[in-house]
N, CA, C and O atoms as a Maestro MAE file, in Angstrom:
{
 s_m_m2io_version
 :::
 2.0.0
}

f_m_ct {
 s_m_title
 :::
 protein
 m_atom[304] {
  # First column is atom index #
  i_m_mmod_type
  r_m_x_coord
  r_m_y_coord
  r_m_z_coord
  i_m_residue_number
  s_m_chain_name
  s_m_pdb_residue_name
  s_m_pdb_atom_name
  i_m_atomic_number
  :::
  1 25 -52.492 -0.828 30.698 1 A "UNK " " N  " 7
  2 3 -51.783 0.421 30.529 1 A "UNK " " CA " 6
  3 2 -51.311 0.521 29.084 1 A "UNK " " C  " 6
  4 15 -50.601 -0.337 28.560 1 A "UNK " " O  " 8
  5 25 -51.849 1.876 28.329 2 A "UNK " " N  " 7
  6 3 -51.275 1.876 27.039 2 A "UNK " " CA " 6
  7 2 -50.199 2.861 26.777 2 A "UNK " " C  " 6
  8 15 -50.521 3.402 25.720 2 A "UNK " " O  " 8
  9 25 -48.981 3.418 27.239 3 A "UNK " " N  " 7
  10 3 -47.997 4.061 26.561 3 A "UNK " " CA " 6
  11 2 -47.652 4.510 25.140 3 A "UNK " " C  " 6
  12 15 -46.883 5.402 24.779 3 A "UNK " " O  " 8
  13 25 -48.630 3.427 24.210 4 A "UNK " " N  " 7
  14 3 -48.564 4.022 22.676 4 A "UNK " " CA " 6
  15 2 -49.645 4.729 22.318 4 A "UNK " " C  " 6
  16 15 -49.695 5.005 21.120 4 A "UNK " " O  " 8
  17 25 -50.734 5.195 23.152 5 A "UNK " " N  " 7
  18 3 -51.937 5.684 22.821 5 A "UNK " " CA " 6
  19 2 -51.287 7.254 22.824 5 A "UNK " " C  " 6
  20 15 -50.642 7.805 23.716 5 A "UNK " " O  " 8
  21 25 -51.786 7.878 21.207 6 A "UNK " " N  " 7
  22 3 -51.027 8.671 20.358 6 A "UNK " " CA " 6
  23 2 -51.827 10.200 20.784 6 A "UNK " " C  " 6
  24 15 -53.010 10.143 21.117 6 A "UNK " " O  " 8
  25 25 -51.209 11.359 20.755 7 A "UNK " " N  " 7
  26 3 -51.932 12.327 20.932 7 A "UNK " " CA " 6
  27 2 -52.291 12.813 19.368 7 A "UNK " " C  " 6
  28 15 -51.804 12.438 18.302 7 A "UNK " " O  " 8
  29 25 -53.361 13.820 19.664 8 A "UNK " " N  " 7
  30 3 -54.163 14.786 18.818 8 A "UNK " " CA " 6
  31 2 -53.206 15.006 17.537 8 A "UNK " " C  " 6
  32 15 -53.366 14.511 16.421 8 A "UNK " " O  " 8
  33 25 -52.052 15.968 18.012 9 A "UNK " " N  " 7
  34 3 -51.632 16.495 17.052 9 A "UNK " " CA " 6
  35 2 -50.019 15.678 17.461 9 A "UNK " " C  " 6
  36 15 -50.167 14.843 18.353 9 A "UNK " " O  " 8
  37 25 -48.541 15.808 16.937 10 A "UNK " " N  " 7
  38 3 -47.604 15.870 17.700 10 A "UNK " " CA " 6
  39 2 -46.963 16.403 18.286 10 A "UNK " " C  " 6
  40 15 -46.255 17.117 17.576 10 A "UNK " " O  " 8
  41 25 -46.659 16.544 19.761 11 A "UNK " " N  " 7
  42 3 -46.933 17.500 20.347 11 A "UNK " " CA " 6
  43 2 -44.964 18.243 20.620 11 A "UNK " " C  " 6
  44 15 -44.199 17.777 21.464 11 A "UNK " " O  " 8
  45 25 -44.707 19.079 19.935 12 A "UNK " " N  " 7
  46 3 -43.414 19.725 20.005 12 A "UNK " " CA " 6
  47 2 -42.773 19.551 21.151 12 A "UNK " " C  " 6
  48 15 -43.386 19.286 22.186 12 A "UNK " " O  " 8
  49 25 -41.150 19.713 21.087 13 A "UNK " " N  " 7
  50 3 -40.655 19.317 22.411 13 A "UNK " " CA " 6
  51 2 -39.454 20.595 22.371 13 A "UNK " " C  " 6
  52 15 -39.466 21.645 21.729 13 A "UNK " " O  " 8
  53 25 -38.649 20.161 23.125 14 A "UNK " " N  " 7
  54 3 -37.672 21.325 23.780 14 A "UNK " " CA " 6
  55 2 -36.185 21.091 22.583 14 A "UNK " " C  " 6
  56 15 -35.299 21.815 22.129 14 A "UNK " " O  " 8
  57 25 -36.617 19.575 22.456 15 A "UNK " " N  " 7
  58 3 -35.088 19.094 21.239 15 A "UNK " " CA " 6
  59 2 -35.851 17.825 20.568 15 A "UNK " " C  " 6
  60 15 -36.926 17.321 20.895 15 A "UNK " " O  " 8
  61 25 -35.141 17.543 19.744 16 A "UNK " " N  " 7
  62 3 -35.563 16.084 18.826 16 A "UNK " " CA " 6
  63 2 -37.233 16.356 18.287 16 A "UNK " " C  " 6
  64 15 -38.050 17.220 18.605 16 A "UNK " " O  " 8
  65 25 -37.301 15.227 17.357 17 A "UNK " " N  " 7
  66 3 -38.217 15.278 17.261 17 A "UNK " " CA " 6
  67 2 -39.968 15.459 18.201 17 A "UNK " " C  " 6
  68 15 -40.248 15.395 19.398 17 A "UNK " " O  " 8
  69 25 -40.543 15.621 17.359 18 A "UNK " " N  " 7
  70 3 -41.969 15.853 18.290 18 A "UNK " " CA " 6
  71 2 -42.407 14.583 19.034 18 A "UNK " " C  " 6
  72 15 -41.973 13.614 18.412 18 A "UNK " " O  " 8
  73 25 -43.051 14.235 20.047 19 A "UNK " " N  " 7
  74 3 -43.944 13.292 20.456 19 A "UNK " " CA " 6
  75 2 -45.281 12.913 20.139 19 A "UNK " " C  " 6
  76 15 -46.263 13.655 20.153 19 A "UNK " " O  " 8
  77 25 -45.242 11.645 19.838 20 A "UNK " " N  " 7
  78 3 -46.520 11.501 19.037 20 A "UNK " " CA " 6
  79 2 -47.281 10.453 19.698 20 A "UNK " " C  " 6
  80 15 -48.345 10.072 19.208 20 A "UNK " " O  " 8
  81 25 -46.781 9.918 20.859 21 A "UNK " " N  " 7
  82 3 -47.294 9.071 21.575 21 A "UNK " " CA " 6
  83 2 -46.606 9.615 23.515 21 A "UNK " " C  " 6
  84 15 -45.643 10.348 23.741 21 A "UNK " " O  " 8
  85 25 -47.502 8.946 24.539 22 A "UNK " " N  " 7
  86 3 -47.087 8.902 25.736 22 A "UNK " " CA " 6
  87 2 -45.623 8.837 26.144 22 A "UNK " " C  " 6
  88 15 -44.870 9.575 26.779 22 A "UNK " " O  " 8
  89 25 -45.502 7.507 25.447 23 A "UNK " " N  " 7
  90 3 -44.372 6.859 25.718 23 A "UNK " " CA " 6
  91 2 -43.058 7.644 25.086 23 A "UNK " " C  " 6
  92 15 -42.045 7.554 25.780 23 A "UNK " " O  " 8
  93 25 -42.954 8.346 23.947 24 A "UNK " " N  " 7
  94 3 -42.543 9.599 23.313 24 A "UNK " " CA " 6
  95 2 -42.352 10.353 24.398 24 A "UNK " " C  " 6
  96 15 -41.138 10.509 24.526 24 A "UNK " " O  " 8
  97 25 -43.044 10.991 25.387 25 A "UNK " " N  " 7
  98 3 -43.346 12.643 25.683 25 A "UNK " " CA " 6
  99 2 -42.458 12.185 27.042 25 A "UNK " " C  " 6
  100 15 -41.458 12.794 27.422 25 A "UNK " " O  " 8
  101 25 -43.083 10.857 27.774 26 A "UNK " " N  " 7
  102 3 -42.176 10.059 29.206 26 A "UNK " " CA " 6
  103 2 -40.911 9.940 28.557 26 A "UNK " " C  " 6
  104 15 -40.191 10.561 29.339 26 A "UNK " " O  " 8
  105 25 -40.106 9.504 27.543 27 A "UNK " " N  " 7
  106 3 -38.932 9.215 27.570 27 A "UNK " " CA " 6
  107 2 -38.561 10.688 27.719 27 A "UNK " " C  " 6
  108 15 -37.725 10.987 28.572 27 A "UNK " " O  " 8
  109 25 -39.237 11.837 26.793 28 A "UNK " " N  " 7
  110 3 -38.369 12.971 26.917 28 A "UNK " " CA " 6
  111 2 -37.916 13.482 28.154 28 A "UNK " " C  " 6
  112 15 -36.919 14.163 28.393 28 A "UNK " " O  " 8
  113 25 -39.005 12.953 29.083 29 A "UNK " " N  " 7
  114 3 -38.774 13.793 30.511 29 A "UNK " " CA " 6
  115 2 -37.918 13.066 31.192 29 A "UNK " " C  " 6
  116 15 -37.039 13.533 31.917 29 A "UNK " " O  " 8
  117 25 -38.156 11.744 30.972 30 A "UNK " " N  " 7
  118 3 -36.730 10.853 31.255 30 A "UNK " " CA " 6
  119 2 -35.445 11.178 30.990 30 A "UNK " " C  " 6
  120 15 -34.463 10.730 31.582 30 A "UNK " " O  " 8
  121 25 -35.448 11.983 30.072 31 A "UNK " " N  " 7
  122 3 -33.711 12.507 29.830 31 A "UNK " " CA " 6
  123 2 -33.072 13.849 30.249 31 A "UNK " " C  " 6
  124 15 -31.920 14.278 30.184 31 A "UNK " " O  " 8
  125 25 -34.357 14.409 30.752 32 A "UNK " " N  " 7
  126 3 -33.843 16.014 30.958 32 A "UNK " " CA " 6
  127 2 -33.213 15.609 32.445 32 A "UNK " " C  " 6
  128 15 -33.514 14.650 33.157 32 A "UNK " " O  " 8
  129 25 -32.389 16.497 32.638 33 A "UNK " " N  " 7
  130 3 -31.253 16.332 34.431 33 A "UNK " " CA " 6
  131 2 -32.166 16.431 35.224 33 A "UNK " " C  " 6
  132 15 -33.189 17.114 35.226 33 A "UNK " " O  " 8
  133 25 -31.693 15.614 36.000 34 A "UNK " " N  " 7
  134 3 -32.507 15.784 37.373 34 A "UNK " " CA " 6
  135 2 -33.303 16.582 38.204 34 A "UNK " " C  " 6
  136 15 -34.384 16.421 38.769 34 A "UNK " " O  " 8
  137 25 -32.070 17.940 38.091 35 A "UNK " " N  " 7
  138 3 -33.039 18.655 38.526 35 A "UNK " " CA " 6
  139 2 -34.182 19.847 38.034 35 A "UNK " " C  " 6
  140 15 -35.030 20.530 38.609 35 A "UNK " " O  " 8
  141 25 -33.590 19.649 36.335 36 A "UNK " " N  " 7
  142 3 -34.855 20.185 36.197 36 A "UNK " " CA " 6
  143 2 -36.001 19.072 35.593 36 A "UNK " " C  " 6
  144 15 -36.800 19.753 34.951 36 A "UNK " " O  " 8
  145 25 -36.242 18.217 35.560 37 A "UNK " " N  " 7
  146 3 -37.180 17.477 36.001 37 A "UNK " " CA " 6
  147 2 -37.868 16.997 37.428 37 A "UNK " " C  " 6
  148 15 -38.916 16.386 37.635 37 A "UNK " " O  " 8
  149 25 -37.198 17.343 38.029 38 A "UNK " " N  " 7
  150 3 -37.744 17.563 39.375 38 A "UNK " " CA " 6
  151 2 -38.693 18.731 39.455 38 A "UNK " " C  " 6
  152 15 -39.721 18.714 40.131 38 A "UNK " " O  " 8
  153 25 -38.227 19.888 38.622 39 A "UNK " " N  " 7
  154 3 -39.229 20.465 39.055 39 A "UNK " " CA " 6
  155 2 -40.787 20.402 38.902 39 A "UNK " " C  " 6
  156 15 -41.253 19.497 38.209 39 A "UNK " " O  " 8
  157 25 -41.697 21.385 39.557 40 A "UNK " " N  " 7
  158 3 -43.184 20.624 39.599 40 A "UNK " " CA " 6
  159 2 -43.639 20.450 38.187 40 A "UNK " " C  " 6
  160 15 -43.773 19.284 37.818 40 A "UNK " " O  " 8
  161 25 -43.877 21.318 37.405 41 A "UNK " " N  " 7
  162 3 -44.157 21.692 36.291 41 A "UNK " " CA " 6
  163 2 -44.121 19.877 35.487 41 A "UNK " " C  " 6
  164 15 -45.078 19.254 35.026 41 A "UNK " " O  " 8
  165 25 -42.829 19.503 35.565 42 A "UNK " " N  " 7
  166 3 -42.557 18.376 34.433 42 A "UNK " " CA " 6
  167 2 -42.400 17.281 35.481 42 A "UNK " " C  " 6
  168 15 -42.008 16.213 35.010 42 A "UNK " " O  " 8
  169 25 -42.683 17.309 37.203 43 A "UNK " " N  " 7
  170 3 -43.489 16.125 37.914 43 A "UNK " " CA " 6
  171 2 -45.068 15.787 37.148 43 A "UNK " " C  " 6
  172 15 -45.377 14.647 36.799 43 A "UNK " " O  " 8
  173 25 -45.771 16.722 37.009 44 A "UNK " " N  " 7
  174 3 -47.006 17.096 36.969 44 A "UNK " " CA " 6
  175 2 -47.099 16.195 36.031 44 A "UNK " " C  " 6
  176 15 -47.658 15.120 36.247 44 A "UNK " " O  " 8
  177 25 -46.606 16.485 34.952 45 A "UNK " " N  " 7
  178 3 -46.701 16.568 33.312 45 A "UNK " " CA " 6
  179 2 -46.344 14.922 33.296 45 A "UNK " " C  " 6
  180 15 -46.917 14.213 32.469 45 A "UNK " " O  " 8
  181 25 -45.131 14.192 34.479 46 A "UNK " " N  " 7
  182 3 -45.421 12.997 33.968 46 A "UNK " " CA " 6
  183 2 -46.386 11.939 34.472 46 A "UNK " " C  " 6
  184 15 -46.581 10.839 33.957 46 A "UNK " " O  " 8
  185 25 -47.216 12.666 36.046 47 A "UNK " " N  " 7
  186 3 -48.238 12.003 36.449 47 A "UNK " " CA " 6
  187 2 -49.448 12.385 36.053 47 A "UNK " " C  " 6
  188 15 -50.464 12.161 36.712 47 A "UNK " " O  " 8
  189 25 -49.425 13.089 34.768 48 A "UNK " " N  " 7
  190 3 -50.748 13.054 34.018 48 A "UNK " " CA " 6
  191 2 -50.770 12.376 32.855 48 A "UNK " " C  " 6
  192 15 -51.792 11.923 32.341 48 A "UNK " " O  " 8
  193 25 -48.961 12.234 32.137 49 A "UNK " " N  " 7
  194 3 -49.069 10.677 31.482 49 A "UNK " " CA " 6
  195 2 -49.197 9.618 31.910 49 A "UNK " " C  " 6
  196 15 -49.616 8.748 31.147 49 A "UNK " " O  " 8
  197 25 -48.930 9.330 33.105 50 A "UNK " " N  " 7
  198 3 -48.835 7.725 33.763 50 A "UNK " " CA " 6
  199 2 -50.549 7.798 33.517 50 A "UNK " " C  " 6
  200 15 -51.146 6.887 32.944 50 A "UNK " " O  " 8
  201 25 -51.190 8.951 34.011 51 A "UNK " " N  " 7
  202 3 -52.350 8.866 34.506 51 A "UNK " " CA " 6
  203 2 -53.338 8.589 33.001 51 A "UNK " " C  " 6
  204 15 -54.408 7.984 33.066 51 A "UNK " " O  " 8
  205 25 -52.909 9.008 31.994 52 A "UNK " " N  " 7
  206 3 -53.292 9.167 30.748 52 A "UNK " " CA " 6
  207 2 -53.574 7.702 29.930 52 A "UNK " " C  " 6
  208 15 -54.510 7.301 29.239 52 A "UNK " " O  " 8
  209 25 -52.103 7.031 30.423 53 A "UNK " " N  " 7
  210 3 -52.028 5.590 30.086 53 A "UNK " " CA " 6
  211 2 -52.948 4.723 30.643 53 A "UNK " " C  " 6
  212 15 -53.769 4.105 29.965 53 A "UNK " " O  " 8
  213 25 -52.838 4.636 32.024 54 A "UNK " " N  " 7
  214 3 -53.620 3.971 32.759 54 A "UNK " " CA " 6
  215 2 -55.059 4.435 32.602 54 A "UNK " " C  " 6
  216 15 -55.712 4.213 33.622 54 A "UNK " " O  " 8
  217 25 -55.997 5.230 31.258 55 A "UNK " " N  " 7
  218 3 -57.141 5.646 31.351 55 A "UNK " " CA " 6
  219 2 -57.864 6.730 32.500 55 A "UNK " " C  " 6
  220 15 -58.965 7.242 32.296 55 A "UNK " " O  " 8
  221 25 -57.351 6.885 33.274 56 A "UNK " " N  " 7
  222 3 -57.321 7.963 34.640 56 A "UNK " " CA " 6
  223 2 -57.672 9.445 34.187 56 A "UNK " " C  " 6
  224 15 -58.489 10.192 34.724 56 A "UNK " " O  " 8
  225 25 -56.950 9.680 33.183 57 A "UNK " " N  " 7
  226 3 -56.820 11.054 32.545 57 A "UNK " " CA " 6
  227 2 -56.938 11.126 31.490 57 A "UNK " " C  " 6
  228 15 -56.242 10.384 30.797 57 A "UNK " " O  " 8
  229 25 -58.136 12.310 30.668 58 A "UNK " " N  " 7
  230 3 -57.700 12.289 29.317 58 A "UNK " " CA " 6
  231 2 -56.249 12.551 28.724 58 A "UNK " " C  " 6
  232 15 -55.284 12.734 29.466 58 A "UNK " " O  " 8
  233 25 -56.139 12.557 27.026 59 A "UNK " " N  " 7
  234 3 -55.268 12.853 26.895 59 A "UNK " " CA " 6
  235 2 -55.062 13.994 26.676 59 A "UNK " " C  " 6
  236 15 -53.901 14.286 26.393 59 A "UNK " " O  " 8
  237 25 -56.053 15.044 26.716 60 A "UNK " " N  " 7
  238 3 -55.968 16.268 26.528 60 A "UNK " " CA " 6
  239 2 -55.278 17.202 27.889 60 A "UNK " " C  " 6
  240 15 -54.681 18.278 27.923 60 A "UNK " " O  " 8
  241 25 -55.715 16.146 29.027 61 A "UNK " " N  " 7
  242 3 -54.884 16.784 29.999 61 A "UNK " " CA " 6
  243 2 -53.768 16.511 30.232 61 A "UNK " " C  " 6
  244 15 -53.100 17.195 31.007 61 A "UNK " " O  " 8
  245 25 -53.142 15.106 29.424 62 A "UNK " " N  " 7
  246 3 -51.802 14.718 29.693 62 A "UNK " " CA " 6
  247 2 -50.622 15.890 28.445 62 A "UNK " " C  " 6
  248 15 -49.409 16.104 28.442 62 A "UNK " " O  " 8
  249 25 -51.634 16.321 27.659 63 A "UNK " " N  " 7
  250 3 -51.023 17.201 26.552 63 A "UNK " " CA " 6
  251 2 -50.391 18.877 27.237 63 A "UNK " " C  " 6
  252 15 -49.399 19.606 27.244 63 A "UNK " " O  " 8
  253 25 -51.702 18.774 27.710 64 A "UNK " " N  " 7
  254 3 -52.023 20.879 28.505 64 A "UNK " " CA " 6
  255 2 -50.227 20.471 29.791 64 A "UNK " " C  " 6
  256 15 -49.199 21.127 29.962 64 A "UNK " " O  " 8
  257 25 -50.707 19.124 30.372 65 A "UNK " " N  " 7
  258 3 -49.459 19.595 31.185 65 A "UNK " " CA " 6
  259 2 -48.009 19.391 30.662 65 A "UNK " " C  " 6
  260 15 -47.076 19.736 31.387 65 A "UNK " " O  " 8
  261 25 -47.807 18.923 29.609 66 A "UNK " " N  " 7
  262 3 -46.978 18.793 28.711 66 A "UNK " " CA " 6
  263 2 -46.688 20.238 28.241 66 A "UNK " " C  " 6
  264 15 -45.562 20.616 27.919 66 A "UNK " " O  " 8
  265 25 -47.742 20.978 28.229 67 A "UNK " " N  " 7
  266 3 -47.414 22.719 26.960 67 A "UNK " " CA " 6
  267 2 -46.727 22.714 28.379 67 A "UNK " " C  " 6
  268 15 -45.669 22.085 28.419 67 A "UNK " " O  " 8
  269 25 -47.199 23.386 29.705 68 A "UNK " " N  " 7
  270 3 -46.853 23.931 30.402 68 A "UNK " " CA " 6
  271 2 -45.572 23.703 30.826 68 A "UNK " " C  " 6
  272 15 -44.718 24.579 30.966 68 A "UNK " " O  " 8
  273 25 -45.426 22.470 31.042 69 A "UNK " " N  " 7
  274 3 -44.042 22.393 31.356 69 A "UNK " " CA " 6
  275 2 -43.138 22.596 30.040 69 A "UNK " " C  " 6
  276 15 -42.029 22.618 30.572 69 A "UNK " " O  " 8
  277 25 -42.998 22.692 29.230 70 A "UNK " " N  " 7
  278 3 -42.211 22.963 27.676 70 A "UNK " " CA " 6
  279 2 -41.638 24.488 28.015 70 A "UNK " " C  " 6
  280 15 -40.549 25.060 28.009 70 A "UNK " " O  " 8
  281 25 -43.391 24.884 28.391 71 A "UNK " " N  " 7
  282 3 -43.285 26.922 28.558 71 A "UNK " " CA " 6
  283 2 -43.438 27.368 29.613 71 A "UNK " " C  " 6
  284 15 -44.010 28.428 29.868 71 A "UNK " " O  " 8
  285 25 -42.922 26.580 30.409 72 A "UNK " " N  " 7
  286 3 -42.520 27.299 32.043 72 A "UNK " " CA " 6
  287 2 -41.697 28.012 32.018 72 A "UNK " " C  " 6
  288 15 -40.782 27.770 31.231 72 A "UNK " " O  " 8
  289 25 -41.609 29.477 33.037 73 A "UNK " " N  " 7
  290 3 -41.012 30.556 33.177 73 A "UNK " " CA " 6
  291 2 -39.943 30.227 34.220 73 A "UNK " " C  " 6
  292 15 -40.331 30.185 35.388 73 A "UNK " " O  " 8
  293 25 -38.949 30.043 34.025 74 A "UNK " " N  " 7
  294 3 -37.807 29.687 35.506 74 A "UNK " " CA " 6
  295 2 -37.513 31.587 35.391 74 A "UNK " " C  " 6
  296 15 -37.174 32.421 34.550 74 A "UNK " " O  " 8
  297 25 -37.968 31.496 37.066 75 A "UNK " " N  " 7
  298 3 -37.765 32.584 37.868 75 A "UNK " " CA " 6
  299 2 -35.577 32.803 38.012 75 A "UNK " " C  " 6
  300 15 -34.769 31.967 38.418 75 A "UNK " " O  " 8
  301 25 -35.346 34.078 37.544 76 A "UNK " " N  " 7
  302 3 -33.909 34.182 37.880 76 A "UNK " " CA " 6
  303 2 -33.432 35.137 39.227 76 A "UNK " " C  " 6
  304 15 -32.241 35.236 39.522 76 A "UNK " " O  " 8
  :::
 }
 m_bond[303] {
  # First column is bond index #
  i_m_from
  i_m_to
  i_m_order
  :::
  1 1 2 1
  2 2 3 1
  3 3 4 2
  4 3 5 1
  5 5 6 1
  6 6 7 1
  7 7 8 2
  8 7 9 1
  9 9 10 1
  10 10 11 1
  11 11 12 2
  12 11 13 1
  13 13 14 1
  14 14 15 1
  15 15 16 2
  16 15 17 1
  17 17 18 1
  18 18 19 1
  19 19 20 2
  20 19 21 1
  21 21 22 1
  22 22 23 1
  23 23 24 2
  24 23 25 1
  25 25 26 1
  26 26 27 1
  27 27 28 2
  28 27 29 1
  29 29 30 1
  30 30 31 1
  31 31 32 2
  32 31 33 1
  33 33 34 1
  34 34 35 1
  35 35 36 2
  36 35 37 1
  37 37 38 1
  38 38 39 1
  39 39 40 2
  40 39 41 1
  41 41 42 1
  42 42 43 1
  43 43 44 2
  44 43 45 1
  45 45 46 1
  46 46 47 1
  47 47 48 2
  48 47 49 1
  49 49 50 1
  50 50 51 1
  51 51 52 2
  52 51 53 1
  53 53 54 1
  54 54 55 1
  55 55 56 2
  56 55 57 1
  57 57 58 1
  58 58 59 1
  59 59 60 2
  60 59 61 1
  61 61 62 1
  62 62 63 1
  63 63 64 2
  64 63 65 1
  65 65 66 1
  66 66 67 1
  67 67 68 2
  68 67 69 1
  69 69 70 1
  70 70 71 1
  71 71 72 2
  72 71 73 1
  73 73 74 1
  74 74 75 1
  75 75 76 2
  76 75 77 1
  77 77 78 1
  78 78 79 1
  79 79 80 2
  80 79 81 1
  81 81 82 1
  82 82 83 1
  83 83 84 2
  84 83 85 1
  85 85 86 1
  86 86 87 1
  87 87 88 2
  88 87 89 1
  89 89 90 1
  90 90 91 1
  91 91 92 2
  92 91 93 1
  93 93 94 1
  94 94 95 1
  95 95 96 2
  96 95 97 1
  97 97 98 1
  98 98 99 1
  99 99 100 2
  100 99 101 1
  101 101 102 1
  102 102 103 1
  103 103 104 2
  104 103 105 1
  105 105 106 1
  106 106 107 1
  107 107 108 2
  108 107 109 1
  109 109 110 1
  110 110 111 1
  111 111 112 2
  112 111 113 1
  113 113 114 1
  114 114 115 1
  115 115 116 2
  116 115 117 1
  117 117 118 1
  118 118 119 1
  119 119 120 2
  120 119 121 1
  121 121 122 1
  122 122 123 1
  123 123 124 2
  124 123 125 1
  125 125 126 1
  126 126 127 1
  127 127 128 2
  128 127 129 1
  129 129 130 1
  130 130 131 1
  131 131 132 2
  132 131 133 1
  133 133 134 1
  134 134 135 1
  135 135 136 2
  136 135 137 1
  137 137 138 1
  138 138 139 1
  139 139 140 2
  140 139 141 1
  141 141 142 1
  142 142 143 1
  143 143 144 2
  144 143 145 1
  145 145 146 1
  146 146 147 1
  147 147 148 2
  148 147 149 1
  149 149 150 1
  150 150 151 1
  151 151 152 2
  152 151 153 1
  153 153 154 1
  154 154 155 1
  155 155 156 2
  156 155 157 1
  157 157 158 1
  158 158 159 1
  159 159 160 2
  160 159 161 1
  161 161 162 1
  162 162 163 1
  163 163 164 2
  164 163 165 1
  165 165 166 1
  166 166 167 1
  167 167 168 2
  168 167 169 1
  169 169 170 1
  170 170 171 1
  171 171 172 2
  172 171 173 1
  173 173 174 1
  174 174 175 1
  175 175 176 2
  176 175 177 1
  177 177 178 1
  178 178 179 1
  179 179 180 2
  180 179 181 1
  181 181 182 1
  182 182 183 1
  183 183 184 2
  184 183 185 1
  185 185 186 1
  186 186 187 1
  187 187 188 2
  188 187 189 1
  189 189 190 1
  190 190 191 1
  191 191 192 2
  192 191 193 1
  193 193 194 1
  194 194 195 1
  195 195 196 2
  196 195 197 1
  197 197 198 1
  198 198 199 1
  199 199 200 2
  200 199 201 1
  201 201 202 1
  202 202 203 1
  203 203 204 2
  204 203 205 1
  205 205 206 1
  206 206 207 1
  207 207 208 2
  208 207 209 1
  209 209 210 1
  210 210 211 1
  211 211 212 2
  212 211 213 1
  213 213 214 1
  214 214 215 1
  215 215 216 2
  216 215 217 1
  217 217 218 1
  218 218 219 1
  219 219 220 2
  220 219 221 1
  221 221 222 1
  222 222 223 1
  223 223 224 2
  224 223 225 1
  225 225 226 1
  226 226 227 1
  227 227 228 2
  228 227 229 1
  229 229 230 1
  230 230 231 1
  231 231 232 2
  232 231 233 1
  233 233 234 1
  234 234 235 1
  235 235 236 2
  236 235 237 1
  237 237 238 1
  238 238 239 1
  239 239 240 2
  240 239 241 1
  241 241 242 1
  242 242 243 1
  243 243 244 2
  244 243 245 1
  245 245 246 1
  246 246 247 1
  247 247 248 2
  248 247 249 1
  249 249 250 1
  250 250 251 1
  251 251 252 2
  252 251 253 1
  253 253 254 1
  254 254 255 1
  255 255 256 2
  256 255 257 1
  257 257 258 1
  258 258 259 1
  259 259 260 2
  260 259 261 1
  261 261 262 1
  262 262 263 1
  263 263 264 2
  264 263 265 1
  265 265 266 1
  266 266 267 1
  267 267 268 2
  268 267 269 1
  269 269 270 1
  270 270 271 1
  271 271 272 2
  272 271 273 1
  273 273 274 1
  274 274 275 1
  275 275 276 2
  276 275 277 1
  277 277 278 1
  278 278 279 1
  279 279 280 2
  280 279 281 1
  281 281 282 1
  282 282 283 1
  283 283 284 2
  284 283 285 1
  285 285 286 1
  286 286 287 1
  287 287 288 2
  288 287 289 1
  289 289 290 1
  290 290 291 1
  291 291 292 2
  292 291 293 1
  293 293 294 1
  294 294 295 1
  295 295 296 2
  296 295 297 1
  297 297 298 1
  298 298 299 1
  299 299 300 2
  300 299 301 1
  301 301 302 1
  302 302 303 1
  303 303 304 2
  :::
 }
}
């Protein structure tokens, strides 16, 4: 399992600096509250990094679910 295997570009985040590796993009989601990391969007996003690490997934798909969850629309 590689956690430092680096993406394309670095990939912008919601606060702090950008992510430039897996292990980068997992801590971020590691810190957001509970429940909005619970939601699907940034579940998704971190079982396509686990999946990314472990070779399972490119990293282009561990990136795409990364945009999405960044630019998810919360319904009011």
């Amino acid at each position: 399992m590689s956690w430092d295997r680096p993406f394309a570009q670095p990939l912008p985040l919601l606060r702090g600096k950008p992510a430039r590796t897996l292990r980068e993009a997992d801590n971020f989601i590691k810190s957001l509250p509970a429940m909005e990391r619970d939601a699907p969007e940034w579940r998704l996003a971190a079982q396509t990094l686990a999946d990314a690490a472990e070779d399972r997934e490119p990293m282009l798909l561990a990136k795409i679910s990364m945009d999405r969850a960044l630019t998810r629309k919360v319904a009011s």
